[in-house]
C-alpha positions in Angstrom: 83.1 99.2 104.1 83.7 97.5 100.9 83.8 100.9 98.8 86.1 102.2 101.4 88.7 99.6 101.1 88.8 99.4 97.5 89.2 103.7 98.0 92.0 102.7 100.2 93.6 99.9 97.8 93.3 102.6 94.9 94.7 105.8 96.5 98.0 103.4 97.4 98.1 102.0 94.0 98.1 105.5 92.6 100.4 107.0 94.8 103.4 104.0 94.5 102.9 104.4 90.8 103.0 108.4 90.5 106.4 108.3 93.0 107.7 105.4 90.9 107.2 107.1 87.2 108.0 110.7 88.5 110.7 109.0 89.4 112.1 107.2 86.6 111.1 110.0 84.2 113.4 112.6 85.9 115.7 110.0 85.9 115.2 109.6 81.7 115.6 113.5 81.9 118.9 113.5 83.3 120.4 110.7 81.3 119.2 112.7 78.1 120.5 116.1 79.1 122.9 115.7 81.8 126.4 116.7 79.7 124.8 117.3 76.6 127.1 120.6 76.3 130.3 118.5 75.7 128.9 116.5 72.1 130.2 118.5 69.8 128.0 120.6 67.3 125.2 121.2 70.0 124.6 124.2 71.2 122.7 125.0 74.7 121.3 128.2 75.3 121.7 129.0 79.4 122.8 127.1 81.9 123.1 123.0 81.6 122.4 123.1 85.1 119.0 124.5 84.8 118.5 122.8 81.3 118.6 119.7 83.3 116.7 121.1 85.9 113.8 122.5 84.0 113.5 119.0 82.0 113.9 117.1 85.3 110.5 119.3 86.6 108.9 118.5 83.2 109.6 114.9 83.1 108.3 114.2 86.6 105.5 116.1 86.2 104.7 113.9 83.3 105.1 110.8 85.4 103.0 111.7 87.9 100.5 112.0 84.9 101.3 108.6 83.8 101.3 107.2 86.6 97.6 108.3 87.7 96.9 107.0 84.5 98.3 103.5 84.8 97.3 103.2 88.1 93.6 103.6 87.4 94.0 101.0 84.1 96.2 98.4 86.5 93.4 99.1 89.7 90.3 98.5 86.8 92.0 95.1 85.2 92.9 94.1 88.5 89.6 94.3 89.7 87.7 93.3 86.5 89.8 91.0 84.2 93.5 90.1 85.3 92.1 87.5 87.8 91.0 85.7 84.8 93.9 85.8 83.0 97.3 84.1 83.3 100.3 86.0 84.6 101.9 86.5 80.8 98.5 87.1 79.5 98.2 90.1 81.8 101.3 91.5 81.3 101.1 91.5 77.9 97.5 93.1 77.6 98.6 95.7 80.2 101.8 96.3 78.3 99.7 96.9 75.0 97.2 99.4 77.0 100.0 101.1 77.7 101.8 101.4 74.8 98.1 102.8 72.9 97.5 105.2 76.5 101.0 106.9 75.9 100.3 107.3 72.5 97.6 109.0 73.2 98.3 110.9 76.1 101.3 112.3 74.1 99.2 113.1 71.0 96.8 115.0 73.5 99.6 117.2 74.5 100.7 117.7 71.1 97.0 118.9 70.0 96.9 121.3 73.6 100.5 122.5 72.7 99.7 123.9 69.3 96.7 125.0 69.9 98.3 127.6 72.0 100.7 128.4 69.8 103.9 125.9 71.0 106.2 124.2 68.2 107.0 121.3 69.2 108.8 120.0 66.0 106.8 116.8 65.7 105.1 115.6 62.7 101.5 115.6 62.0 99.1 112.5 62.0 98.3 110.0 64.6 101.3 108.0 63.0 103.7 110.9 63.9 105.2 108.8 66.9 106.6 105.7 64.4 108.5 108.8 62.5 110.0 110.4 66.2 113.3 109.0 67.0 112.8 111.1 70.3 109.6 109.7 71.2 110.7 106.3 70.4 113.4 106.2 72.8 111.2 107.5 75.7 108.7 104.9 74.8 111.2 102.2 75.0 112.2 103.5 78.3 108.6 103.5 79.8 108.3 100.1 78.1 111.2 99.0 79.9 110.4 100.7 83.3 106.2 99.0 83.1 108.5 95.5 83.2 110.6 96.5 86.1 107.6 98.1 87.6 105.4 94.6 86.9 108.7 92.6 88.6 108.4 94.5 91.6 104.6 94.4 92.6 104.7 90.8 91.6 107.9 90.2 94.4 105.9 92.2 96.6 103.0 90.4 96.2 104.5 87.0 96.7 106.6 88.6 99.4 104.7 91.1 101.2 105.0 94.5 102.0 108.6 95.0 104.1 109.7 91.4 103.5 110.8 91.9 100.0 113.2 94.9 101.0 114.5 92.3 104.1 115.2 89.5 101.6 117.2 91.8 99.4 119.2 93.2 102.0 119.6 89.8 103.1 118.2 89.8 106.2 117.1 86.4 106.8 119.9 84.8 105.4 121.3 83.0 108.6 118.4 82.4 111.5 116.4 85.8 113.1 114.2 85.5 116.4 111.4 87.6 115.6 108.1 88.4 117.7 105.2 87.1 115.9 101.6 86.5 115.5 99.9 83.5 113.3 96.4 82.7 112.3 95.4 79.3 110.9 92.1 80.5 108.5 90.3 77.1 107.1 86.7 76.5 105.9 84.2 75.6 108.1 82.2 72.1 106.4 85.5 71.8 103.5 84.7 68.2 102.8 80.9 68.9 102.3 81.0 71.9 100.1 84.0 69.7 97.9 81.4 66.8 96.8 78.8 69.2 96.5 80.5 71.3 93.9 82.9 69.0 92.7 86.7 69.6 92.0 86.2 72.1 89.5 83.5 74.4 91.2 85.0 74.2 94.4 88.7 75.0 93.2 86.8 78.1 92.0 85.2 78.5 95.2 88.2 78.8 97.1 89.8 81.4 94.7 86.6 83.6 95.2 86.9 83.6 98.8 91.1 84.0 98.9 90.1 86.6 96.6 88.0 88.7 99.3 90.8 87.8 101.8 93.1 89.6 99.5 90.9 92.5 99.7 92.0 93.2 103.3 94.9 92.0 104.2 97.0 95.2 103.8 94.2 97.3 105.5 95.3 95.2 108.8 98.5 95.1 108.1 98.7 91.0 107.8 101.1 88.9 104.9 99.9 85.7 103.8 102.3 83.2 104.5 100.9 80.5 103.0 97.5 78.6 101.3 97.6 75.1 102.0 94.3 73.5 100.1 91.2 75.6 101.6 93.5 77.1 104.5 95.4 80.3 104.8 97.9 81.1 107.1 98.7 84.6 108.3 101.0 86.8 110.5 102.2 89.7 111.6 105.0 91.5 113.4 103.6 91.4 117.0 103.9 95.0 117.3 101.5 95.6 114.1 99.3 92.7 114.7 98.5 94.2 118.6 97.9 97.7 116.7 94.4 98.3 116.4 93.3 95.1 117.3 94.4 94.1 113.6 94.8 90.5 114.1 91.4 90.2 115.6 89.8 93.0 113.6 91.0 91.3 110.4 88.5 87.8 111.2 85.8 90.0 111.4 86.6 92.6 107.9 87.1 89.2 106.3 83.3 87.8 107.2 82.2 91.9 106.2 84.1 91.5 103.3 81.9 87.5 102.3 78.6 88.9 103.7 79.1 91.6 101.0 79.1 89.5 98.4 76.3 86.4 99.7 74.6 87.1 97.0 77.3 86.2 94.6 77.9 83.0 96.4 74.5 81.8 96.9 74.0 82.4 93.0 76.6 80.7 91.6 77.4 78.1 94.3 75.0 77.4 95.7 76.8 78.1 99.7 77.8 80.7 101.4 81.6 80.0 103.1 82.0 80.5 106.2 85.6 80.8 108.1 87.1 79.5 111.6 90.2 80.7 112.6 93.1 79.8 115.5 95.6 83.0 116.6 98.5 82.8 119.4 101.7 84.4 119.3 105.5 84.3 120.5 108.5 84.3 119.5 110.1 82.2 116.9 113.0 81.6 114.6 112.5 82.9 111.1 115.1 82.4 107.6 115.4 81.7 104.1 115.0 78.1 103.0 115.5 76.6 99.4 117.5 77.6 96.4 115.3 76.4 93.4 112.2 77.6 95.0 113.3 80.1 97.7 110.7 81.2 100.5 111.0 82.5 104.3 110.1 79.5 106.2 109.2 80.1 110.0 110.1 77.4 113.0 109.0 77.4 115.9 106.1 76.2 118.8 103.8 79.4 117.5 102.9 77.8 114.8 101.8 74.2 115.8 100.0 75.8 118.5 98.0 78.0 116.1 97.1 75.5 114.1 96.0 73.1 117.1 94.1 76.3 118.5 92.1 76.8 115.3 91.2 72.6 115.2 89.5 73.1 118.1 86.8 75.5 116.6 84.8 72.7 116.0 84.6 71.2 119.5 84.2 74.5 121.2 81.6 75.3 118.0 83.5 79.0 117.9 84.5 81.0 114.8 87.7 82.3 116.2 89.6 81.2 118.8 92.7 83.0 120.8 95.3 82.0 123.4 95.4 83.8 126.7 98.9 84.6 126.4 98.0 86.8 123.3 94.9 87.9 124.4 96.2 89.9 127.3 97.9 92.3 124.8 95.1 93.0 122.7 92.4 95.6 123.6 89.2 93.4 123.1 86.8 96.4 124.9 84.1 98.3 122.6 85.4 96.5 119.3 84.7 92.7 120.5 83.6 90.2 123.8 85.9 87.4 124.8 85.1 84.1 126.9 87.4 82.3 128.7 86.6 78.5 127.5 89.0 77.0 130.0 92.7 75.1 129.4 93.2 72.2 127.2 95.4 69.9 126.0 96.5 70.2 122.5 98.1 67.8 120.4 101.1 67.4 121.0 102.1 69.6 123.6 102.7 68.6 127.4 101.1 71.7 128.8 97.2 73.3 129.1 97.0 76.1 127.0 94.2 78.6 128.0 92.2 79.7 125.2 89.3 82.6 124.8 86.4 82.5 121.9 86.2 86.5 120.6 82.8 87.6 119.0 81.9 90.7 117.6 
């Protein structure tokens, strides 16, 4: 499962960044050529039109070359060294591995090209780029474009997929009723595992296994709306969280995802971290909040009642835990068993809610 999602994670990553690069290469294509008939002194032999167009082709298919290729470095340092580095340390390194990749991948060419006989006008030498005026505009553009591309999937990231685009279209900026789901995800044993590890081991701890939660999320179509200490809070549209059983299903990934990886935890902690989780769903009101630190804030009974769902893991010693209301929309046959526990009273609400423990 593990080698399928990370399959899954890297075929997206590639494709985003081959549309994004074919995309602002063509572009670089037509701001270079586009009315390059009307400077005087240059000649153009044909048509501008198909000038344009022929360098337009060129240019994406160069992107979508590029963009393979810096989707495989950003997938490896993702996976392998950006988690260990600040957020301007990474940028930087994967700006430099860019700038050396292009390099290359445009010396390569240059070798290919006259090795079948092509002049390309270019100098000689490995330095021949620092003596191109052409090439060092094009690498100024990609230079630019990696930033804008680093902005985005860094808004995405903090926004989720769908909620950037919402927030820029402005969206959410007076009050929106919206159908949702919420899961309250917390530690089983937190205050154990802390003094056992200490402050330092334990912050590391968490990171690990926010890490593997990370892993999954997108496969079950979830956005993380919050950490709070050793908790995570999720949700979904109802409509996608239903799907598939993805609100459920996603408990269960997430404890595939750990069990993968015991070993790692056992070895350097010492504990192997194990998850309870509280679900129910509504409807609720949803809108921007803040101006220094902007964020979509959520209001509503859904979430109190989540989280007072999930603190009653303990008592009921279940791993997750589900109102009835949202239970009866989710297909719980052949993927999972639920049992009715009964109705209780949660704090602070007047009424019995009925709730269901799911297992595998």
């Amino acid at each position: 499962m593990k080698s399928m999602t990370s399959l899954n994670s890297y075929l997206k990553q590639v494709a985003a960044s081959m549309l994004f690069w074919s995309i602002c290469l063509g572009f670089f294509a037509i701001f270079r050529y586009l009315g390059i008939d009307r400077i005087p002194n240059i000649e153009v032999n044909g048509s501008i039109s198909s000038l344009v167009l022929s360098n337009v082709i060129a240019m994406s298919v160069l992107g979508c070359v590029l963009g393979l290729v810096y989707a495989t470095i950003d997938y490896f340092l993702d996976e392998h060294i950006s988690k260990n580095l600040s957020l301007g340390a990474g940028l930087i390194s994967k700006t430099i591995i860019y700038f050396i990749v292009t390099i290359g991948l445009l010396r390569l060419a240059q070798i290919i090209a006259q090795r079948k006989g092509m002049e390309l006008n270019f100098e000689d030498g490995w330095l021949w780029w620092s003596k191109d005026e052409r090439f060092i505009a094009i690498l100024l553009y990609i230079m630019l474009c990696s930033f804008v591309f680093f902005l985005l999937k860094i808004a995405l990231e903090r926004f989720g997929k769908g909620v950037f685009v919402k927030i820029l279209l402005g969206r959410y900026r007076t009050h929106k009723e919206e159908k949702r789901i919420f899961m309250f995800l917390d530690l089983k044993d937190s205050t154990s595992i802390a003094e056992r590890l200490g402050h330092l081991k334990y912050s590391q701890f968490i990171q690990d296994c926010f890490h593997d939660l990370n892993r999954i999320v997108f496969k079950y179509e979830a956005e993380i709306y919050q950490y709070v200490g050793d908790e995570a809070v999720l949700t979904w549209t109802y409509a996608k969280g239903v799907m598939n059983n993805n609100c459920v299903e996603l408990f269960f990934g997430f404890e595939q995802e750990r069990q993968s990886r015991r070993d790692y935890y056992i070895e350097k902690y010492g504990v192997y971290p194990e998850f309870k989780a509280g679900l129910h769903g509504g409807a609720l009101m949803v809108a921007e909040v803040g101006f220094v630190k902007k964020e979509l804030a959520y209001h509503g009974d859904v979430i109190n009642t989540s989280a007072r769902i999930q603190a009653q893991c303990n008592n009921y010693n279940a791993a997750l835990l589900i109102s009835e209301r949202l239970i009866e929309d989710i297909n719980t046959e052949g993927h999972a068993t639920s049992n009715f526990l009964g109705s209780v009273f949660l704090k602070g609400k007047k009424k019995e809610v009925k709730i269901h423990a799911v297992i595998p």
